[in-house]
C-alpha positions as CSV (number, residue, x, y, z in Angstrom):
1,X,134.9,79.6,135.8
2,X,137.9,79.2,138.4
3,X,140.1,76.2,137.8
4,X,139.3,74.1,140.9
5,X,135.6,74.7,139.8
6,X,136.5,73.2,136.6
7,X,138.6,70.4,138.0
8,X,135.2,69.5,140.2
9,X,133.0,69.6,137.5
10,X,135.5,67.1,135.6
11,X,135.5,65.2,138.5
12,X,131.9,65.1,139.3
13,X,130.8,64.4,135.3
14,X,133.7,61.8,134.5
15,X,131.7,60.0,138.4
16,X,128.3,60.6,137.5
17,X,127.7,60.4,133.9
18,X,129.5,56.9,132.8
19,X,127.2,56.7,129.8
20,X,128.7,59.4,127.8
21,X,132.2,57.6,127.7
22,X,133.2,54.7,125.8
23,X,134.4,53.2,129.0
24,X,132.8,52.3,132.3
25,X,134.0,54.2,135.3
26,X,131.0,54.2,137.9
27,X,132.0,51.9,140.7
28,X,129.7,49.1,141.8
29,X,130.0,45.7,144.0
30,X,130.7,42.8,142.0
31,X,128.5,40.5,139.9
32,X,126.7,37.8,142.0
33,X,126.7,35.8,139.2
34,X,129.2,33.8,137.3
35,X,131.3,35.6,134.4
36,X,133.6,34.2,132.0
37,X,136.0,35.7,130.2
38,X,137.0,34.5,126.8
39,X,140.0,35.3,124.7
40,X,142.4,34.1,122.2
41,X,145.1,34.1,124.6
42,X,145.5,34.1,128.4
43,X,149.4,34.7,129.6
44,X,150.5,32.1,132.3
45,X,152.9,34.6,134.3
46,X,154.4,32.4,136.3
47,X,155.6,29.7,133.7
48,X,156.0,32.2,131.1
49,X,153.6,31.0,128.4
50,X,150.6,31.6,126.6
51,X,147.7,29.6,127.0
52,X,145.0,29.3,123.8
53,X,142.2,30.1,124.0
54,X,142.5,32.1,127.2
55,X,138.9,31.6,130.0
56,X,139.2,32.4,133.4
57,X,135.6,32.0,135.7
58,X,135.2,35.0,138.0
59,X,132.4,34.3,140.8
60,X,132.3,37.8,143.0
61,X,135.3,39.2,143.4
62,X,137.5,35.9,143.3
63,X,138.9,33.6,140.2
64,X,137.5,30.4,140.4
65,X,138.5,28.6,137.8
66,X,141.3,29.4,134.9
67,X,143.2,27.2,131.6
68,X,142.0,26.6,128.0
69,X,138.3,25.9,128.6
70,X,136.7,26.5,132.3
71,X,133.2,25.1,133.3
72,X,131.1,28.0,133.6
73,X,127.7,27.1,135.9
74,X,124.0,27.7,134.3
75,X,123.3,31.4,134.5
76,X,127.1,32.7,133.8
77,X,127.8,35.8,131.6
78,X,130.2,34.7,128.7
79,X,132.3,38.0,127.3
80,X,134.3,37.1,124.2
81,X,136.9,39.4,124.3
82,X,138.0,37.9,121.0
83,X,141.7,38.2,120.0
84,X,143.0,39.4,123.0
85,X,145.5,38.3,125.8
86,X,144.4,38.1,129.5
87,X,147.0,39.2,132.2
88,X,146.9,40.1,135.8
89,X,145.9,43.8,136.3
90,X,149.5,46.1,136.0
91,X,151.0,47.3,139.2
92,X,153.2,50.4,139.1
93,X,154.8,50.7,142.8
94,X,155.7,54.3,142.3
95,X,153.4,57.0,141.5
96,X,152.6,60.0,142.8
97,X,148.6,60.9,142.5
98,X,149.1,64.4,143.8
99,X,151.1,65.4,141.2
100,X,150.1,66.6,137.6
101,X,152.6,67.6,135.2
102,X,154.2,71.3,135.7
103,X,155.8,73.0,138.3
104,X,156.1,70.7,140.8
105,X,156.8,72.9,143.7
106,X,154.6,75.6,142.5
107,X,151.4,73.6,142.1
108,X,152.2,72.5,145.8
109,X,152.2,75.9,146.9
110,X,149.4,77.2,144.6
111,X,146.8,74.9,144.7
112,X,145.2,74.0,148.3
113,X,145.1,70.4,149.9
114,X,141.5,69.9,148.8
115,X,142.1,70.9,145.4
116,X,145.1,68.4,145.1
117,X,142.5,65.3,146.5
118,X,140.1,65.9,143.4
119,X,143.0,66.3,140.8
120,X,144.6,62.7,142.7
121,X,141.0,61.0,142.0
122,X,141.0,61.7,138.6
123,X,144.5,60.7,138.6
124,X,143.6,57.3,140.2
125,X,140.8,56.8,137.7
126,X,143.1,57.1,134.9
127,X,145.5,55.2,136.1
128,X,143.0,52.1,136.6
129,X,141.4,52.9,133.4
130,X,145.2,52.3,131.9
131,X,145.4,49.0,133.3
132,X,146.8,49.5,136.6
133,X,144.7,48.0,139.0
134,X,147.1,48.4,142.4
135,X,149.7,51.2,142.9
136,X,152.1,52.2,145.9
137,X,151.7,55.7,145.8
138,X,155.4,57.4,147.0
139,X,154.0,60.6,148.7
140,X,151.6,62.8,148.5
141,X,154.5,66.2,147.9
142,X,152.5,68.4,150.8
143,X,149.0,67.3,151.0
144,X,149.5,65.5,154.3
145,X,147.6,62.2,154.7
146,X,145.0,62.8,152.1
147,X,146.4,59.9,150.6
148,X,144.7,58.2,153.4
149,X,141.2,59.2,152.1
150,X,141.4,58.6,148.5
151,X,142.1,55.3,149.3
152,X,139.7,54.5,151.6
153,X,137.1,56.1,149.4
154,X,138.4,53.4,146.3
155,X,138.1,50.3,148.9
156,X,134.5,51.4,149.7
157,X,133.7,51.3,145.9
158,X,132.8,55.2,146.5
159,X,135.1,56.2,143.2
160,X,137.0,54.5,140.8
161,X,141.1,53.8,141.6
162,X,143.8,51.5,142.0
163,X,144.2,49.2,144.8
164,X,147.0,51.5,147.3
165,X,149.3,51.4,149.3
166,X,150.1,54.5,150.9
167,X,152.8,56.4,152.7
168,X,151.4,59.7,153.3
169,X,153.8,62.8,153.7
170,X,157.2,61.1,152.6
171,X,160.3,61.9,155.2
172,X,163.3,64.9,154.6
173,X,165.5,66.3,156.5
174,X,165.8,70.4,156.6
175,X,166.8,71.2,154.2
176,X,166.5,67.8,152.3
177,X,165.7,66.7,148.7
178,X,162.1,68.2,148.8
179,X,162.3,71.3,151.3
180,X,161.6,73.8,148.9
181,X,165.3,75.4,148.5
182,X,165.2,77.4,145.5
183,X,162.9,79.8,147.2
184,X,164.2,83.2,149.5
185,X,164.1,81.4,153.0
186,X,162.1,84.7,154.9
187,X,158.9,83.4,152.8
188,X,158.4,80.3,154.8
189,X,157.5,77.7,151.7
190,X,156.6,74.8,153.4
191,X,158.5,71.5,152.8
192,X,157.3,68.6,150.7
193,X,157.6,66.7,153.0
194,X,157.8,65.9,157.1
195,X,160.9,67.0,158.4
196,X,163.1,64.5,160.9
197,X,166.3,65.4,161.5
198,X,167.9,62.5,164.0
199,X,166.8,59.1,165.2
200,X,163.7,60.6,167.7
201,X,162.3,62.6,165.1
202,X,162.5,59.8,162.8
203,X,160.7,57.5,165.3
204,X,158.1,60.3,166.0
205,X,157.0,61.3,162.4
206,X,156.6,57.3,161.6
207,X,154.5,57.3,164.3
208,X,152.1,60.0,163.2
209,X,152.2,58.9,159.7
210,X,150.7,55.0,160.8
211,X,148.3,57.2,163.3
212,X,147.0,59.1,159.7
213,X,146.8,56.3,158.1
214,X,149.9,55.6,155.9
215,X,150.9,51.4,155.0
216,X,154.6,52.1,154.9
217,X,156.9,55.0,154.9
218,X,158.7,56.8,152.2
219,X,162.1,58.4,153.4
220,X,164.1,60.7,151.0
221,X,167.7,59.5,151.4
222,X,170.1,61.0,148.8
223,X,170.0,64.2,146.5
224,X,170.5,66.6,144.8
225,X,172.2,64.6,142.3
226,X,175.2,65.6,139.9
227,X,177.6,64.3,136.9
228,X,181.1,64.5,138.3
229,X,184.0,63.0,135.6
230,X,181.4,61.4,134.3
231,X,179.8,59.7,137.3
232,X,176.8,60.0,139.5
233,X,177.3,62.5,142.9
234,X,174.9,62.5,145.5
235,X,174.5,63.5,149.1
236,X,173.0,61.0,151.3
237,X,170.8,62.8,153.8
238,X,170.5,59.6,156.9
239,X,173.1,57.6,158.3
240,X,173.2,54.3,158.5
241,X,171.9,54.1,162.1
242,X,169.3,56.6,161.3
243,X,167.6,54.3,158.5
244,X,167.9,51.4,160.3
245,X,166.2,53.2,163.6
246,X,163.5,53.9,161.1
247,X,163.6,50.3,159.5
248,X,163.6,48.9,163.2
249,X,160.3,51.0,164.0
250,X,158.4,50.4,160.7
251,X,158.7,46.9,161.6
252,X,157.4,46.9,165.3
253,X,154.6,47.8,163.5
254,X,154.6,44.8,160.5
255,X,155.2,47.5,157.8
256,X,158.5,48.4,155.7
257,X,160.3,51.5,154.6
258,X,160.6,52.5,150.9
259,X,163.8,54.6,150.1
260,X,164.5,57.6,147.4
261,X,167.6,57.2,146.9
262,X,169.7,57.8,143.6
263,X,173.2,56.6,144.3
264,X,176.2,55.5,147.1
265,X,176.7,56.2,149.6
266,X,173.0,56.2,150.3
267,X,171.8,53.1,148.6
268,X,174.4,51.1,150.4
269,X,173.3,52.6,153.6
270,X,170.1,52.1,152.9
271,X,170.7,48.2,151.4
272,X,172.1,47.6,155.4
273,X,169.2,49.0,157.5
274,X,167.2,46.3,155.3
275,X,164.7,48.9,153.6
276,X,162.0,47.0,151.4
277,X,163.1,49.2,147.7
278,X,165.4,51.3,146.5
279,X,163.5,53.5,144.3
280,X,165.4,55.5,141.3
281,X,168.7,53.4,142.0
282,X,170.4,55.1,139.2
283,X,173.9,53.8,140.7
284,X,174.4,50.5,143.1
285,X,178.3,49.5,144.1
286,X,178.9,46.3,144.3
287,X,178.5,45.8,147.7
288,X,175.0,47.0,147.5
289,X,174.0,44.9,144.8
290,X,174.7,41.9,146.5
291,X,172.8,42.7,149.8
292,X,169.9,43.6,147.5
293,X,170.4,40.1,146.1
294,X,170.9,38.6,149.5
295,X,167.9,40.2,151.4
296,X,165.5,40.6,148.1
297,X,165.4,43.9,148.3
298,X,163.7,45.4,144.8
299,X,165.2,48.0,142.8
300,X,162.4,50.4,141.3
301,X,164.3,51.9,138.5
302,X,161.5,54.8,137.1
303,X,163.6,55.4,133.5
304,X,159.7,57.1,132.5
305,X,160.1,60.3,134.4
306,X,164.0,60.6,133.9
307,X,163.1,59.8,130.2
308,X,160.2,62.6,130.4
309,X,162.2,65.3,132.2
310,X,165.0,64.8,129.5
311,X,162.2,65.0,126.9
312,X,160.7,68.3,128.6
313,X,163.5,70.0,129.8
314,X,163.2,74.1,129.8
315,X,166.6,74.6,128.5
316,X,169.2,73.0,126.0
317,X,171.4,72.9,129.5
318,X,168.9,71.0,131.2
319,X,168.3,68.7,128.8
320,X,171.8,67.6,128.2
321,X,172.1,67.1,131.9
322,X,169.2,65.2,132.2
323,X,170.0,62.7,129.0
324,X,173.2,62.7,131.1
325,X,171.7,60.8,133.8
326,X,169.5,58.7,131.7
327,X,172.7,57.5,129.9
328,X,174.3,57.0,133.0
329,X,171.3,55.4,134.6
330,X,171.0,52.6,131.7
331,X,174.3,51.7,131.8
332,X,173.9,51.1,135.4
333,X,170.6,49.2,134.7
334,X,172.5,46.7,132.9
335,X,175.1,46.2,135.5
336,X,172.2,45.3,138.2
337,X,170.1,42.9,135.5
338,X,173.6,40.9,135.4
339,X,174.2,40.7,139.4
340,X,170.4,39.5,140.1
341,X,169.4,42.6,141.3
342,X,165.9,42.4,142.4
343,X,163.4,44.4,140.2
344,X,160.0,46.0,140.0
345,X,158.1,48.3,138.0
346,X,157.5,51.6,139.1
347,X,157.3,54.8,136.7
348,X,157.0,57.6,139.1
349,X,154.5,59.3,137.1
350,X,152.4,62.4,138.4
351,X,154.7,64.5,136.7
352,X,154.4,63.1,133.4
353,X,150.4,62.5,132.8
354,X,148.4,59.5,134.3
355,X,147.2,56.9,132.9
356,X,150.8,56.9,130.2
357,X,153.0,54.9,132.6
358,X,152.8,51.7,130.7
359,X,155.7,53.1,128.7
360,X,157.8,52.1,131.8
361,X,157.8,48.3,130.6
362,X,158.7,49.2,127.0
363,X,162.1,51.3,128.7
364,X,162.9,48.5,130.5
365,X,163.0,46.0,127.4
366,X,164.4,48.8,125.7
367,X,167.2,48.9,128.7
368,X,168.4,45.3,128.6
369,X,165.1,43.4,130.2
370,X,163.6,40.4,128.3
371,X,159.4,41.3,127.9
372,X,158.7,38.3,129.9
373,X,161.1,39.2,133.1
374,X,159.4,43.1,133.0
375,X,156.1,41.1,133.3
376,X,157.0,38.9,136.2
377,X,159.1,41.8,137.7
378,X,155.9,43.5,137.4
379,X,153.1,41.1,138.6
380,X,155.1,38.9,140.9
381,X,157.7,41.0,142.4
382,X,155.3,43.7,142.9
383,X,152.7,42.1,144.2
384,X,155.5,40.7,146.7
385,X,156.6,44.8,147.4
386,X,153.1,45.7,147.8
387,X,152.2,43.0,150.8
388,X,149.6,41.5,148.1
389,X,151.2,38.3,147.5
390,X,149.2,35.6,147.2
391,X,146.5,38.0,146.2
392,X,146.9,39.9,142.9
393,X,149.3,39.0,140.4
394,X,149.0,35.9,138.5
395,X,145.8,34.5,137.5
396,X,144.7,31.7,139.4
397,X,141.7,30.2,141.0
398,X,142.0,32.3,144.6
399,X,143.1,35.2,143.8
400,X,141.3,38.8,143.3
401,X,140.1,39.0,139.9
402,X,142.0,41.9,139.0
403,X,142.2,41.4,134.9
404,X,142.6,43.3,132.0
405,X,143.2,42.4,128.1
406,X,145.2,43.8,125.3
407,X,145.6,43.2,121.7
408,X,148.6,41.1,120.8
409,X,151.0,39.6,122.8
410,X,152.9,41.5,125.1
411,X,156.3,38.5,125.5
412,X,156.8,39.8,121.6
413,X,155.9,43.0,121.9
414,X,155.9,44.6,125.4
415,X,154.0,48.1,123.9
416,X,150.6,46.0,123.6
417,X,150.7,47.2,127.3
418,X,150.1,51.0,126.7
419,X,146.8,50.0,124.9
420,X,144.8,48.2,127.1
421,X,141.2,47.7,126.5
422,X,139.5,45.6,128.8
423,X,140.0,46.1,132.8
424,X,138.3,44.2,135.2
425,X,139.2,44.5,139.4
426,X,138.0,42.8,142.2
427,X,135.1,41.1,139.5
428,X,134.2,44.7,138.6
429,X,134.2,45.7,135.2
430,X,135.7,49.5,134.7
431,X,136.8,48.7,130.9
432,X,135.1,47.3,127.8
């Protein structure tokens, strides 16, 4: 059997036949009925403390009522989850659905559009089934807007995934960070991404990608990267005027622009124009740092895919150059925890396999980040990045019941996060 015949099958099995796994995947609407859940602990993100025991009353999709003991009305379902801890469902705000670990820019040139769609649903089903109920997902490397679909497909409970925010095809210039340039020219590989290569092309690819469907854009502003005397080199790919042009036209619209961008000059132009992230942000000046600060603009650090790649690398010369960069990016980490630097959590997996990016929040500990700011960089700030504030992200009576449990507590030990157990979103129950 031919591997997208196989990849369908998966797909259509892991859909269809719930009751041979452990876990429930099959979407559905949510209970009409009252559910509580009950566990020995239920993490107050917000305040930073753990409340025991841990109930929180669900009625349809919404929390109604959350502390120590809730008043559940005749007729609710009680689940004991026992000695657990209840926390808003994980957000990663960088991920990449359409991506599976190997050659990136061969799988984007071997494998067809619709192949890539079913690979990204089973990528979004792992990735809820890990814990993360809403993602931002950073591109779709080549596949167009079929970001738009896969998400539209999880909001009408048609297949299990994430809550998204998408951005479509991300934004290069020729020749840019994702054009495809280790291949002979006369061959015609397509990009990875939508070219724009001055202010009206900017303008005019934003345009198409809200007509396709996209929430916000993704621009590609620095690379390639290199260690010069021990510091970080990159080539920023926009001028100032150019992101802001963009920045100025995302907004007409009540949307925001999401940067790649690695290092300065870039970051700094990008920290002006007013973008809404910096994703990677391996190196910040001082300068941008404080504009970050100023205009609360997060920093999405990804250590999991710089630590994967260093982890994987083909050669011995590959992986000293990427634990390099690693090095170089934690130092730099610790510098932008001291000036305030806005964070979130985003791993950037796709690459690396779904459904593993929890390890993100033990890197960031590991980095210099108490477990408890991880958490509220995670929950608050990304709900904030996301446009969900308000929404997801803490548990409280209004909000989307997007919940999930783990054993232990996570403000000792941040790893009870890879092992979640329990996932509930929008008062659907995926996990138990």
């Amino acid at each position: 059997m031919t591997k997208p015949r196989l990849l369908l099958l998966s797909l259509l099995l892991s859909f269809s036949l719930p009751g041979l796994c452990a876990a429930q995947t099959q979407p559905q609407a949510p209970a009409s009925h009252a559910v509580v859940l009950h566990a020995a602990r239920l993490l107050d993100v917000k305040n930073g403390r753990l409340v025991t025991p841990g109930e929180v009353l669900v009625q349809g999709e919404r929390i109604v009522e959350v502390g120590p003991s809730v008043k559940p009305p005749a007729g609710a379902d009680i689940i004991d989850l026992g000695d657990r801890t209840l926390l808003p469902g994980l957000i990663d705000a960088h991920v990449h659905l359409f991506l599976h670990p190997g050659a990136e820019d061969l799988q984007t040139v071997q494998e067809s559009i619709p192949q890539r769609t079913i690979i990204a649903l089973l990528a979004a089903r792992d990735d809820l089934m890990a814990g993360f109920t809403a993602e931002r997902d950073m591109g779709t490397e080549g596949a167009g807007s079929a970001d738009t679909a896969v998400r539209n497909a999880i909001d009408d409970g048609l297949i299990p995934g994430p809550r998204l925010r998408i951005s479509g095809n991300a934004i290069d210039i020729l020749g840019g960070h994702e054009d495809a340039n280790k291949y002979n020219p006369e061959q015609h590989v397509l990009s990875n991404a939508t070219y724009a290569n001055n202010k009206d092309e900017l303008v005019a690819a934003i345009r198409q990608q809200f007509k396709e469907g996209a929430d916000f854009i993704k621009i590609y502003e620095t690379g390639p990267d290199t260690v010069r005397n021990g510091q970080l080199s990159t080539v920023y790919q926009y001028s100032e005027a150019e992101l802001r042009t963009a920045v100025e036209e995302t907004a007409r619209t009540g949307k925001r622009v999401a940067v790649h961008a690695t290092g300065e000059p870039g970051t700094l132009f990008a920290a002006r124009a007013g973008v809404a992230s910096i994703d990677h942000a391996n190196q910040l000046g001082d300068e941008t740092m404080r504009l970050m600060r100023e205009k609360q603009i997060f920093a999405v650090p990804t250590f999991t895919i710089f630590d994967y790649f260093a982890e994987h690398a083909a050669t011995a010369s590959q992986a000293a150059r990427e634990h390099t960069m690693s090095d170089l990016h934690q130092k730099e980490f610790r510098k932008q925890i001291a000036a305030g630097v806005p964070m979130t959590v985003g791993s950037d997996v796709g690459p690396f396999p779904h459904g593993t990016q929890a390890r993100e929040f033990v890197l960031m500990v590991k980095y210099g980040m108490s477990p408890l700011a991880v958490i509220q960089a995670d929950l608050i700030n990304g709900a904030k990045l996301l446009g969900w504030d308000g929404q997801i992200g803490v548990l409280e009576s209004g909000y989307l019941a997007d919940i999930i449990a783990v054993a232990g507590d996570p403000l000792r030990d941040i790893s009870a996060l890879e092992n979640v157990s329990f996932v509930m979103k929008g008062g659907v129950i995926y996990k138990k």
